[in-house]
GUDRENMAR-680595 format. One line per 4 residues: their letters; for each residue x, y, z of C-alpha. Coordinates in Angstrom, 3 decimals, padded with zeros to 6 digits. Example, Ala and Ser with C-alpha at 12.3 -4.5 7.8 and 13.67 -1.06 7.14 Angstrom:
AS	012.300,-004.500,007.800  013.670,-001.060,007.140
END
This chain:
XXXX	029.307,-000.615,-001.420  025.863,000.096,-002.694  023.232,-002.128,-004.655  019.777,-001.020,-006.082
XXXX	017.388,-002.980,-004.391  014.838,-005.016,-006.965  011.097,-003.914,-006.919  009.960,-007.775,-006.195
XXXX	012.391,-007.657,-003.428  010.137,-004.784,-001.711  006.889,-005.705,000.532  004.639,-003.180,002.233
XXXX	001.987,-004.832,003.954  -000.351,-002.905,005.970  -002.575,-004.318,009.368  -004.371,-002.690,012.095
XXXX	-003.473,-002.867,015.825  -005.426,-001.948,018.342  -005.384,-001.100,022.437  -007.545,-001.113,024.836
XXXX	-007.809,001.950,027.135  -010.395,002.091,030.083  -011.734,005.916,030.758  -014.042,007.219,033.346
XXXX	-016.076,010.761,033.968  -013.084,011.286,035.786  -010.904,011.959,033.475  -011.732,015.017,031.726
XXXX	-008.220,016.584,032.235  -007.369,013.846,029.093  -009.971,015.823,027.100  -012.997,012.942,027.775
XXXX	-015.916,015.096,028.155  -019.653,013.913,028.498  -022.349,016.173,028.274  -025.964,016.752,027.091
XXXX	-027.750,018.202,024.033  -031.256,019.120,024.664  -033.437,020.212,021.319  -034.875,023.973,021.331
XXXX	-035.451,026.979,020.095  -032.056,029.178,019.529  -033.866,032.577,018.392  -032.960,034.791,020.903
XXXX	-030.000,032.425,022.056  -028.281,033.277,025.766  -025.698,031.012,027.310  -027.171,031.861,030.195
XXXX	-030.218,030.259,029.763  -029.167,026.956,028.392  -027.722,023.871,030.047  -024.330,023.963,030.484
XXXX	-021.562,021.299,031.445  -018.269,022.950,032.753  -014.735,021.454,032.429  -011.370,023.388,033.029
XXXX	-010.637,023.068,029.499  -013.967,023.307,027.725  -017.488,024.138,028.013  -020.523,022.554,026.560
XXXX	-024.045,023.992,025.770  -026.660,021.661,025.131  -029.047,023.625,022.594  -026.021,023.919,020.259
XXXX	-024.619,020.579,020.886  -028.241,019.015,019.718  -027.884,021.299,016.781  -024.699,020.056,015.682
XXXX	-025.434,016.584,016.343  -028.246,016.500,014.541  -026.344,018.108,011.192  -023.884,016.294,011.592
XXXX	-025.134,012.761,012.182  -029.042,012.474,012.227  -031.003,015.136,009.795  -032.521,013.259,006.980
XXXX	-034.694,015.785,005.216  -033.492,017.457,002.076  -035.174,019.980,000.115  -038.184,019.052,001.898
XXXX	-038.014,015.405,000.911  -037.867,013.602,004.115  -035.922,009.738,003.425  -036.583,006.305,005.055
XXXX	-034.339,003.717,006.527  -034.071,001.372,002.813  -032.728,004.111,001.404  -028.953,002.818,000.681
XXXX	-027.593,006.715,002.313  -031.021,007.480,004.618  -028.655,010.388,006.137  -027.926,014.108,004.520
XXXX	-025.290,014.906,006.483  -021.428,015.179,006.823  -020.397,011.915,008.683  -019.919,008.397,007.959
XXXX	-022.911,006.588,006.798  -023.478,002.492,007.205  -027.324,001.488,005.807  -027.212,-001.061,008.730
XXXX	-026.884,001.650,011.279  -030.507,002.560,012.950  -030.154,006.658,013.663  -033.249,008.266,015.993
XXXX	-032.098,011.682,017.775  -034.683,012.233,020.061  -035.409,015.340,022.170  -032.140,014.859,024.034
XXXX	-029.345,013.121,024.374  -026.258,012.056,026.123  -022.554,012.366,024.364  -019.077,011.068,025.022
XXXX	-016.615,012.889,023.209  -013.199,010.753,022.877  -010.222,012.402,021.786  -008.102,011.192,018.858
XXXX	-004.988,010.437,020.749  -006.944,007.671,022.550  -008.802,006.222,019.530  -006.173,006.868,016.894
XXXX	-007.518,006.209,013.179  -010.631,005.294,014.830  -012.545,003.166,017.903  -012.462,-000.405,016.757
XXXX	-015.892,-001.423,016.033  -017.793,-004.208,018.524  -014.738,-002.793,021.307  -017.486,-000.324,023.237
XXXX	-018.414,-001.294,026.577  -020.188,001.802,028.903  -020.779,000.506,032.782  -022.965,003.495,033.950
XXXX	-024.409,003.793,037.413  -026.566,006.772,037.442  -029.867,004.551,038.624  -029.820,002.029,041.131
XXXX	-028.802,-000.494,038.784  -025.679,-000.703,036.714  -026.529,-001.137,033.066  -023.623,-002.039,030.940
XXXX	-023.493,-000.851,027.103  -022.280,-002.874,024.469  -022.136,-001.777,021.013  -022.837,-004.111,018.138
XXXX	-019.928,-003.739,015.557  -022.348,-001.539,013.389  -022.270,001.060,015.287  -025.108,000.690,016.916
XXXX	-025.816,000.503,021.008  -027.561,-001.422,023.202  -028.183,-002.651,026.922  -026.753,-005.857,026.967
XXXX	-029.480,-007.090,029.688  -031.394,-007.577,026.314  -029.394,-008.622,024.113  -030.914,-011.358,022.755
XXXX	-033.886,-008.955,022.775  -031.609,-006.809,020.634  -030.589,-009.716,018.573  -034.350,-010.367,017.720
XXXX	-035.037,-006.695,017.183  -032.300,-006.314,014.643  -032.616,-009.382,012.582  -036.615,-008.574,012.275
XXXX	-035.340,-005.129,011.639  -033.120,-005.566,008.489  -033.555,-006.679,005.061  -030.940,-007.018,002.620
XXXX	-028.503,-005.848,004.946  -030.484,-002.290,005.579  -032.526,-001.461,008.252  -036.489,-001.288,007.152
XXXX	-038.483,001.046,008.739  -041.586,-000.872,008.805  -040.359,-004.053,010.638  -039.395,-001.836,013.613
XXXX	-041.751,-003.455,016.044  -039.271,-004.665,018.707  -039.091,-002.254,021.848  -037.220,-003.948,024.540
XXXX	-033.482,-004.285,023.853  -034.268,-001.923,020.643  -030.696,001.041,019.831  -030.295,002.970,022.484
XXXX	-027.312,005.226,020.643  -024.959,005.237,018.491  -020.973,004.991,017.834  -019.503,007.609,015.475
XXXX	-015.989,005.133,015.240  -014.144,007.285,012.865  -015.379,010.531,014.877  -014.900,008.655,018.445
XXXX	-018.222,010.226,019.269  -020.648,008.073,021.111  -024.314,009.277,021.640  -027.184,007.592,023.899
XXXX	-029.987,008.655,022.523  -033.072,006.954,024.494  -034.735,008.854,026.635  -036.139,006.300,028.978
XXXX	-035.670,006.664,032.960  -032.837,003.883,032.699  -030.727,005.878,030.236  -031.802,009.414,030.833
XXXX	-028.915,010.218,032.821  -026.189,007.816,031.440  -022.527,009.009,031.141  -023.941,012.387,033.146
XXXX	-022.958,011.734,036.310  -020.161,011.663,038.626  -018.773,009.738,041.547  -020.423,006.769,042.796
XXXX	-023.053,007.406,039.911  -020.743,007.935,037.202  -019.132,005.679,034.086  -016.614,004.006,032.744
XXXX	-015.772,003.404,029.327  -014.198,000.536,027.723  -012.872,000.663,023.784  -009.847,-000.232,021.819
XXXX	-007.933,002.335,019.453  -007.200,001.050,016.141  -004.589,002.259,013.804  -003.225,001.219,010.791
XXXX	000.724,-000.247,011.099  002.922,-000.925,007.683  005.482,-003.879,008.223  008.605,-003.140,005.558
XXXX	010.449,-006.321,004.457  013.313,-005.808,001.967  015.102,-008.663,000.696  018.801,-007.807,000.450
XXXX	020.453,-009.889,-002.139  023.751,-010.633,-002.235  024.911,-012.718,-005.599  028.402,-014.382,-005.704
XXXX	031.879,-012.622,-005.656  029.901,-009.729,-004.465  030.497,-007.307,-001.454  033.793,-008.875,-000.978
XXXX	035.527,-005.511,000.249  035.388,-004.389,004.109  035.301,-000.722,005.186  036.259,-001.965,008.871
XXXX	039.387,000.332,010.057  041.109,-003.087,011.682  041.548,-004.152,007.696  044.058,-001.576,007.002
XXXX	047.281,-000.672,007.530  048.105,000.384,011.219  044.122,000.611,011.684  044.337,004.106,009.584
XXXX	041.032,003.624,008.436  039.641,004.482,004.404  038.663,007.670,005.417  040.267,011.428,004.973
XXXX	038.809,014.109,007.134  040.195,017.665,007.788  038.813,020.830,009.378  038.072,022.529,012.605
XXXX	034.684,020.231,012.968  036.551,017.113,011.812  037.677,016.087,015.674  034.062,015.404,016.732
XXXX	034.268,011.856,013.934  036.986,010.404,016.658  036.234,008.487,020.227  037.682,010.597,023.093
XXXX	041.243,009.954,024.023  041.562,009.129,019.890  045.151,010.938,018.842  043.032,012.934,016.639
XXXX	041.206,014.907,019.185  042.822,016.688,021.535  041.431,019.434,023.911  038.199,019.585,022.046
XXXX	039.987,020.850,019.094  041.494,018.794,015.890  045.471,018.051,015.935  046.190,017.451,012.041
XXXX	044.659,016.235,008.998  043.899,012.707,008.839  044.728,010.463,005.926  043.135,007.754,004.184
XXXX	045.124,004.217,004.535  046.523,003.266,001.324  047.180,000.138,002.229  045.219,-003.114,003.643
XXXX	047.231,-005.642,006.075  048.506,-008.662,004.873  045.930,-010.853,005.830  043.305,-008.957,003.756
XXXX	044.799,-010.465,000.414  045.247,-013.611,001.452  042.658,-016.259,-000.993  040.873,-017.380,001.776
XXXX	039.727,-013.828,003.370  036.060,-013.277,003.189  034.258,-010.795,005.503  031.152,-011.179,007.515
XXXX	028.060,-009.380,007.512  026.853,-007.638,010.659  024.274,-004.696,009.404  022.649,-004.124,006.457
XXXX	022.022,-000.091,005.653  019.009,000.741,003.798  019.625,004.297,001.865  017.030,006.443,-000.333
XXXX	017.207,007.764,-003.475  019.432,010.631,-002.140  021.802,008.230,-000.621  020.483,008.556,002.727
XXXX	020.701,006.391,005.455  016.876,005.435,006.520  017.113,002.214,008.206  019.987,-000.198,009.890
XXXX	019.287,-004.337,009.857  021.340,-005.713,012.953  022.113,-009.205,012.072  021.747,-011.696,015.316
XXXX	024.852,-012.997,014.426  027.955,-012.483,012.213  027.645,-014.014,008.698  030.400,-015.103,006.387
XXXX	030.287,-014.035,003.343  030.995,-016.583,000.820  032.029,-015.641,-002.542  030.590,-018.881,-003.940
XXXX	027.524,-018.231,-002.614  024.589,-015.772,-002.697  023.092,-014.842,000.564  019.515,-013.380,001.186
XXXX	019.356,-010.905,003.804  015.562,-010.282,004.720  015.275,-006.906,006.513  011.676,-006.236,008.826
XXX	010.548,-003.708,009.984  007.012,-001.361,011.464  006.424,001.851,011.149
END
């Protein structure tokens, strides 16, 4: 008993979901690794000479980390043609680029590097909260939903800073004259990179450190869930059949099945199956029981199969309760669910 399901009878609405996971310097054996990249000269370049941050699983090298990060996220010269901050894409590079993110990669600076299984699709923007204690003060970071960070001791120095800061939604270089609370870093959400960038004595060493003068950091995942809703219609006189084995004639069932693999469709202790193996061929029932032709029969609905194209079955709807089906009536059977 099949039925081709109408294309106004199909939704597929997508929404994002998010969850919040809490990680520390501690826990590098999940692949969160902080380290440093310092600016200089790679002629000549020797591992051995370079600042290095060791994990059991990886190892980072800060010369070639600034490298990278700079190609990646912060060169803006072209061709010799160096760009300002109202230009719409400021950035020649390979990442993301959002005009009302302020980018300034100083001599060094500090990364976080998130893995993918925490931050899924990517880290939810205005979710970023760093608590570092590497000076005698903890300074929390906040980020600001544009991917920008700040110390959130200033933040209504930072809110001052950025609305003097940006004109027609882009950041304009020659309004920068806010210091205190200014970006201190950057969020790379779809990279789940996060880089501190200042250089002052109260960031210098932030998300470097360990122990009692390490970090923790706060941000929720975000992926994209689909919720499927099929509506299942049922119009009169329709689906009045059953398939259930107690409908027919000494419970025979509507099935024939033979072969050596053909015990394994039985429940154990079923005459059928014996000793692992299978005793006979089994017959369909050509017959229902009396009661099944009677006027007033009408079956209920309990699941609702949903096949493919190729006649697969790709989803089961478990009703909450048994429900008659009428042959005077037409019933709409709304199946839900996420994936």
């Amino acid at each position: 008993m099949f039925k081709t399901l109408d294309p106004q009878d199909i939704n597929i609405t997508p929404f994002k979901v998010g969850k919040t996971f809490t990680l520390s310097n501690a826990d590098s054996g999940s692949f969160v690794y902080s380290f440093r990249a310092i600016s200089g000269s790679l002629y000549n370049y020797s591992t051995s000479s370079d600042v290095t941050k060791e994990y059991a699983s990886a190892s980072f090298h800060a010369k070639p980390s600034w490298f990278y990060l700079n190609h990646m996220y912060y060169k803006q010269e072209r061709a010799g043609v160096k760009k300002d901050f109202t230009d719409l894409n400021p950035y020649e590079n390979f990442a993301s680029n959002s005009p009302k993110q302020y980018r300034l990669l100083q001599q060094s600076a500090s990364i976080i590097s998130i893995p993918d299984k925490f931050y899924g699709e990517r880290i939810k923007p205005k979710s970023v909260e760093i608590v570092d204690d590497s000076t005698d003060e903890t300074v929390t970071i906040v980020d600001d939903g544009d991917g920008n960070l700040y110390d959130f001791q200033y933040s209504s120095s930072f809110a001052t800073y950025k609305s003097g800061s940006i004109e027609n939604g882009m950041f304009d270089a020659s309004k920068l004259t806010e210091t205190t609370g200014s970006v201190i870093g950057n969020v790379f959400y779809e990279q789940g990179l996060v880089v501190l960038t200042d250089t002052g004595s109260r960031y210098i060493n932030a998300a470097q450190l360990e122990g009692t003068d390490g970090y923790t950091i706060k941000f929720q995942g975000q992926v994209t869930i689909r919720e499927y809703s099929y509506t299942c219609v049922v119009s009169e006189n329709e689906f009045n059949g059953t398939m259930n084995i107690s409908a027919t004639q000494d419970r025979s069932g509507s099935i024939s099945v033979d072969g050596p693999e053909a015990w394994k469709l039985f429940p154990p202790g079923h005459a059928a199956a014996k000793s692992g193996s299978f005793n006979a061929t089994y017959e369909a029932a050509t017959k229902y029981e009396n009661f099944v032709t009677h006027s007033q029969f009408m079956p209920y609905v309990t699941k609702v199969g949903l096949y493919n194209d190729f006649n697969q079955l790709i989803a089961i709807g478990q009703l909450s309760a048994p429900l008659k089906n009428d042959r005077d009536l037409s019933l709409a059977i709304v199946v839900r669910f996420d994936a």
